[in-house]
C-alpha positions in Angstrom: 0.9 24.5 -23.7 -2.9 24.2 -22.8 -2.1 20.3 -23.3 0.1 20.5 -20.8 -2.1 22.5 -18.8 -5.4 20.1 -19.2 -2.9 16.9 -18.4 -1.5 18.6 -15.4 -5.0 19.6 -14.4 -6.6 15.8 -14.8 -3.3 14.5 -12.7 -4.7 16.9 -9.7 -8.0 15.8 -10.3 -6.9 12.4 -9.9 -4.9 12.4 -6.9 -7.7 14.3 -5.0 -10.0 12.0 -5.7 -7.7 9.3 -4.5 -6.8 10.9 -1.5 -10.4 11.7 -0.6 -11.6 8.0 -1.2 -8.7 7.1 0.8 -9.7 9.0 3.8 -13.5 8.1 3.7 -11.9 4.3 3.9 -9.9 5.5 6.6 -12.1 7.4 8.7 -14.6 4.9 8.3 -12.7 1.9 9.4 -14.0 -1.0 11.7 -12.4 0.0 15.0 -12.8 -1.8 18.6 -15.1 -4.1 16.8 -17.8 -2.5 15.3 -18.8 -3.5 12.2 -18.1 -1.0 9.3 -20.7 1.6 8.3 -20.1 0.9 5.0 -22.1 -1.7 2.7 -20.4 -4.6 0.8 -21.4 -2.8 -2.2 -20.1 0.6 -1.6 -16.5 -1.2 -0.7 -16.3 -3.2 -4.2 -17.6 0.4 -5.7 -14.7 2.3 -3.7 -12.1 -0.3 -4.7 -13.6 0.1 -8.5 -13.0 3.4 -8.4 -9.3 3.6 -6.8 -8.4 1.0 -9.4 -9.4 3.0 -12.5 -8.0 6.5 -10.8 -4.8 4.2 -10.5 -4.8 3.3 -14.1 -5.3 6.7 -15.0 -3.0 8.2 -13.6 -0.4 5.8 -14.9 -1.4 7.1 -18.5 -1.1 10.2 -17.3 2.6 9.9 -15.8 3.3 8.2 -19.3 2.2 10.7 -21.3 4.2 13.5 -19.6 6.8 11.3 -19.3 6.8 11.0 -15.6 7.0 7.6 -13.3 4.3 7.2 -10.3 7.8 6.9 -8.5 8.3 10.5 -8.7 8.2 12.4 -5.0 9.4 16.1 -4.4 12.9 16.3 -3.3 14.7 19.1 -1.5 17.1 21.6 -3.7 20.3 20.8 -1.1 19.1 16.6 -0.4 22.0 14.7 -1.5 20.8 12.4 -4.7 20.0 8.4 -3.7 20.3 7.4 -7.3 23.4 8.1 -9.8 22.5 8.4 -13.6 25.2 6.1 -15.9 25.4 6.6 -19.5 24.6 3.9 -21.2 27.3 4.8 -23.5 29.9 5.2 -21.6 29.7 1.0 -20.3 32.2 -0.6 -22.8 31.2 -3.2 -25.2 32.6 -7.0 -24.3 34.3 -8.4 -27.3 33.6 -12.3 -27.0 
């Protein structure tokens, strides 16, 4: 269980970061055409980073068996998706 509770841990850890390198890029976006306040460098760096936090957290959604496509759903939404057992398709005899 304290796996569980370090992995679930990192996966927070991850998507704040994200979000809050996400926002500095937002809040600090060229607008009415000023330049950026932000240097070359620290854009490649910002980028860097996004991209391993990315990769991360795709090892981290595989190894609590989760997909990145996961979002929180209401108890009474109606389901978009329908679940067929692979099983239950019958075999074509050729």
């Amino acid at each position: 269980m304290d796996n569980d509770k370090a992995l679930h841990d990192e996966q927070r850890l991850m998507r704040m970061m994200r979000k809050t390198l996400t926002s500095i890029v937002r809040d600090t976006a060229p607008r009415d055409g000023n330049p950026s306040p932000l240097t070359e460098a620290t854009v490649l760096g910002i980028k860097d980073c996004l991209m391993v936090i990315s990769s991360h957290e795709a090892e981290l959604a595989q190894l609590t068996g989760r997909t990145l496509e996961e979002r929180p759903r209401f108890t009474d939404e109606t389901p978009t998706t329908h679940a067929v057992k692979i099983s239950s398709i019958p075999k074509k005899t050729h």
